[in-house]
N, C-alpha and C positions, 0 to 999 in steps of 0.2 A: 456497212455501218454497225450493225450488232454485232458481226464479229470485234469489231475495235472497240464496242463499248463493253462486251464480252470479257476481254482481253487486260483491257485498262481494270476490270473490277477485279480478275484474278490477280493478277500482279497488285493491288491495295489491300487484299484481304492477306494472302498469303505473304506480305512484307510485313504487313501490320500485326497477325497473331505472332510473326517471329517476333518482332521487333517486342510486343507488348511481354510476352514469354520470357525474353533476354530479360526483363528489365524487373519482371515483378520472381523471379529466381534471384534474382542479385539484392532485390529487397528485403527478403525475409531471412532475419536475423539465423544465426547457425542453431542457439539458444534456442528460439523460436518454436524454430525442425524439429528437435529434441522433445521437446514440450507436444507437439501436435503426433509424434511417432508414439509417445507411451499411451495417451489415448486410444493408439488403434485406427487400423483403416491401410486398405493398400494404397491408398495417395500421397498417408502421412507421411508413410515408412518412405513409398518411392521418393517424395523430396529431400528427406533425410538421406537416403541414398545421392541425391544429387547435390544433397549442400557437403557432402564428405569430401565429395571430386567434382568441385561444379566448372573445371575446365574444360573438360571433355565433354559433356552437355551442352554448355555455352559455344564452343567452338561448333556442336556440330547444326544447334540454332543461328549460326552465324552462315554456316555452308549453305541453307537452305534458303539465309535470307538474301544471299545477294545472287543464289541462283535466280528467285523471283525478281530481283530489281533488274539484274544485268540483262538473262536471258530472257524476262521478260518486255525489259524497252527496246530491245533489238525485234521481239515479235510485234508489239506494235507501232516500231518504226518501217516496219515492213508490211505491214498489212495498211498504217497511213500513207503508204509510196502505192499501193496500189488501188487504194479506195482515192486517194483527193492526188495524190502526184507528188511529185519532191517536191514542188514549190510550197506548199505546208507542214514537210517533217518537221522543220525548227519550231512551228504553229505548234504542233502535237508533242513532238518532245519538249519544251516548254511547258508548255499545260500539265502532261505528263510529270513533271516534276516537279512541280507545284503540290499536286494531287499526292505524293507521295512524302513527300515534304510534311505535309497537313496530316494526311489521313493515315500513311504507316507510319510515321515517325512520331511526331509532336503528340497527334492524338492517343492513341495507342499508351504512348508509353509514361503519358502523365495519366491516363484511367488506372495501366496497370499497377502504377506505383501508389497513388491511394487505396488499388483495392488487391495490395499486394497478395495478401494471404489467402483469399478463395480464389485467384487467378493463381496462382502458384499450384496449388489444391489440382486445381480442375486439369491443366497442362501436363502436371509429374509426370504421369501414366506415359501421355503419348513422346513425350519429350524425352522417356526413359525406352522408349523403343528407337525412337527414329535413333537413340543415341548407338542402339545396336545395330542397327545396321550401319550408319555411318563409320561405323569403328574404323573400316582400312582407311579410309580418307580423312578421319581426323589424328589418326596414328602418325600417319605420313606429316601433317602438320608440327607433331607434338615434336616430333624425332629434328624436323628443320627451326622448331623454337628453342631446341634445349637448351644452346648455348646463353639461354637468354633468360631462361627461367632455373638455373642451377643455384641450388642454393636452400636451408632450411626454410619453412615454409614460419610464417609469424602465428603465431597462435589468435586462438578465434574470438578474444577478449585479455583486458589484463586489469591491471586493481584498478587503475588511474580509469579506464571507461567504466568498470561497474563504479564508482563513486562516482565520475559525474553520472550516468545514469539513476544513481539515486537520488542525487541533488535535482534533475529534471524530476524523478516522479514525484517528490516533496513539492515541486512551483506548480505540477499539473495535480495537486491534490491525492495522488495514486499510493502515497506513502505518506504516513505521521512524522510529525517533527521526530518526536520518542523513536521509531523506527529507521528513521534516516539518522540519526545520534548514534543507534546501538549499531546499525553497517558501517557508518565509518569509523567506530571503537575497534569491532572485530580487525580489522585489519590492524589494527597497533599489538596485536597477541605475537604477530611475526616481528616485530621491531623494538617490543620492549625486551630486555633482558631480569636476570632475577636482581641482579645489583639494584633495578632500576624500582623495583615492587618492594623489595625485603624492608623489616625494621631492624632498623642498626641496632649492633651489641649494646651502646649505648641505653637502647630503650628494652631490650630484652630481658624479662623475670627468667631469675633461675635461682635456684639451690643447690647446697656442696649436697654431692651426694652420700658424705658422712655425719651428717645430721642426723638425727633424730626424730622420729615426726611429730612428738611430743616438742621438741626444743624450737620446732619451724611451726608454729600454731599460728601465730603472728603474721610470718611470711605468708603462710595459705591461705589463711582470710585476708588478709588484704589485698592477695591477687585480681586483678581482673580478669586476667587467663583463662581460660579451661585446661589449659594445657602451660603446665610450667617445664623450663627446662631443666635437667638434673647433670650435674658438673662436678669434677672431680678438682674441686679448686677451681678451676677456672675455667671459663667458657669453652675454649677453645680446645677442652679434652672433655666436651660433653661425649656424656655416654647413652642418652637417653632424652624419651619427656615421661612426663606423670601427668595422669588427669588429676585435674582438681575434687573431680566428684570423688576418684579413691583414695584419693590421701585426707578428704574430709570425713569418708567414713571409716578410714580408720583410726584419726583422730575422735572419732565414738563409740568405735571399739577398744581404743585404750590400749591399740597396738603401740608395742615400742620398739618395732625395727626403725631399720634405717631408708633412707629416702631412698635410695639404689634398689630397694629390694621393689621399689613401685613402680621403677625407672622401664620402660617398653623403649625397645630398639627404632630411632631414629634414623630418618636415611641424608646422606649428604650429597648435596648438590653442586657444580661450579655455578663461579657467578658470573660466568658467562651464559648459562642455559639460558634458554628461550623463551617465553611466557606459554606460546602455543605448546611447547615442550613441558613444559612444568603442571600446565593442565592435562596433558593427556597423562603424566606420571601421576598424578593424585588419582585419575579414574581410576588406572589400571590396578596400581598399589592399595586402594582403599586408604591412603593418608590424606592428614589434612595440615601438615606443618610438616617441614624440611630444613634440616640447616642451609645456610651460603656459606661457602668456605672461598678463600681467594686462593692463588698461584701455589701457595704454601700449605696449603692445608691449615689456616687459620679461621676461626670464626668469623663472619662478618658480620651474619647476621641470622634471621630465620624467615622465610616466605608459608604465608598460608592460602590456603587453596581460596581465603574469603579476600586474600590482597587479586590472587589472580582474576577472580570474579570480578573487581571491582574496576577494570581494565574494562570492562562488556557495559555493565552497570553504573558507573560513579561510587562515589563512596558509600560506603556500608555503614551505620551506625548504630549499635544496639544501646538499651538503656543500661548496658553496665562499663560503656566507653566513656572512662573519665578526659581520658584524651584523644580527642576524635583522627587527630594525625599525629601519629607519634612517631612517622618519618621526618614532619617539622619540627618536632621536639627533638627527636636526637640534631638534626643540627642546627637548632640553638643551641642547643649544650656544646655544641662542637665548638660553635662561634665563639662559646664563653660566655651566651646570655645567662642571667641567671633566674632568673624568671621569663621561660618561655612564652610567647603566648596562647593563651587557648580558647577555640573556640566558643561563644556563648552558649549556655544553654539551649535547649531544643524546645521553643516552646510546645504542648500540643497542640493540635489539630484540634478546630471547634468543630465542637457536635456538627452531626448532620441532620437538619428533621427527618422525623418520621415520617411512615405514608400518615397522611388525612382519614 
């Protein structure tokens, strides 16, 4: 009798840590691994190792678990044939199955899956050995599934799950409205293009660059620019931009070159480039404005690095934006409005009290 109650407890314990081991390995996110390996620790690393290639682990927890089930209901269908007699194998194997049913399967493997991550933790080690040795015998396995597993492997995430993952940690409080806005902004950096950010030529300050800066006084203060563009005639043979800060002080210096001579080297863009692209070229280059030029080499328009930002952000508005979207404005002009329309004033912000 104690050998079969013996017996029966081996065969539930040892189906049960596989079973719970299979289950809380397949839980924990690959990200997860990732995160618990740069803290440190030989458990973190070894599951990180096991979430890289978690087939060959899995398989070799699968070897061990039906060695316990199989080989072990055959030892206590045998040791029940010789303690009570055949006429109760079906008694014991029944019961037996039940017991395995409950206690390694079901049990087990809903504990390990809520308590995935310190089960995983605790297991890696030895699950990262037994996988050494198993190796001939899960090899042989690998070699008889290939025809079955051939094929690139899907990656470990993609946009569509980190956005809904953000939208979940928004409903479980885990993220801010503002924070779940700015993650699924970033992702439009890959999908918008420059056509799609830029302000049409229509809305674009510029000046001949045979002017005068004495003769463009008018043109420069009345810019709202910082940066105007400098054109040889016409847009589309710009040569340059000009800050507004040096063409005002040399409008007080009582310079009287020409606007060319303030004109700084511009760089041009197609409009087909990419926003994530258009940003990393402002880091690199230190600009902060780019022409758009279409198929031809035409002007289309100009992007700045405050339109790219505002992809992440929302609109940008400083208090010397007479027109808050003068992508709207250029096409009503297109349409042939002739009075745009534009947005209201910005009221301020009321005071905030003070401390008490």
């Amino acid at each position: 009798m104690g050998a079969l109650v013996g017996t029966v407890l081996v065969v539930l314990i040892g189906s049960g840590l596989c079973s719970g081991s299979e289950i809380a390995l397949l839980s924990v996110p690959p990200v997860r691994a990732r995160q618990l390996a740069q803290k440190g620790g030989k458990r973190a690393h070894a599951l990180l190792a096991i979430k890289q290639d978690v087939a060959r682990p899995i398989a070799a927890i699968v070897v061990i678990n039906n060695v316990f089930n199989i080989v072990g209901s055959i030892a206590v269908g045998s040791i029940a044939i010789a303690v009570y007699g055949e006429r109760w194998v079906g008694v014991v194997s029944g019961v037996l199955t039940f017991l395995i049913i409950l206690f390694a399967e079901i049990a087990p493997k809903t504990l390990a899956e809520r308590y995935a991550e310190p089960v995983a933790l605790w297991v890696a080690l030895p699950v990262r050995g037994l996988t050494t040795v198993l190796t001939p015998v899960v090899v042989v396995f690998e070699i008889l599934m290939r025809p079955l597993t051939r094929g690139e492997r899907a990656p470990s995430t993609n946009e569509a799950e980190i956005r809904l993952l953000a939208g979940i940690g928004r409903s479980e409080g885990v993220i801010e409205e503002d924070e779940l806005e700015m993650i699924q902004r970033v992702f439009q950096l890959n999908d918008l293009l420059a056509r799609d950010l830029m302000t049409p030529r229509t809305a674009v300050t510029w000046l001949d660059a045979d002017r005068r800066i004495a003769d463009a006084r008018q043109d420069i203060l009345a810019s709202e620019h910082s940066r105007i563009l400098i054109a040889e005639g016409d847009l589309d043979r710009t040569i340059g931009v000009a800050f507004k800060h040096e063409l005002l002080a040399a409008l007080l210096d009582d310079d009287d070159g020409r606007l060319r001579d303030h004109a700084r080297p511009v760089e041009a863009v197609p409009w087909l480039a990419r926003a994530d692209d258009l940003l990393e070229g402002f880091r690199h280059q230190r600009e902060h404005l780019v022409l758009v030029i279409d198929e031809y080499g035409g002007t289309m328009g100009v992007v700045t690095l405050e339109d790219v930002i505002e992809v992440l952000t929302g609109p940008i508005i400083d208090e010397t934006d007479r027109r808050p979207d003068l992508r709207g404005y250029a096409r009503a002009l297109a349409r042939g409005v002739t009075r745009p329309p534009v947005s209201p004033p910005r009221r301020a912000p009321a005071p905030r009290p003070g401390p008490r």
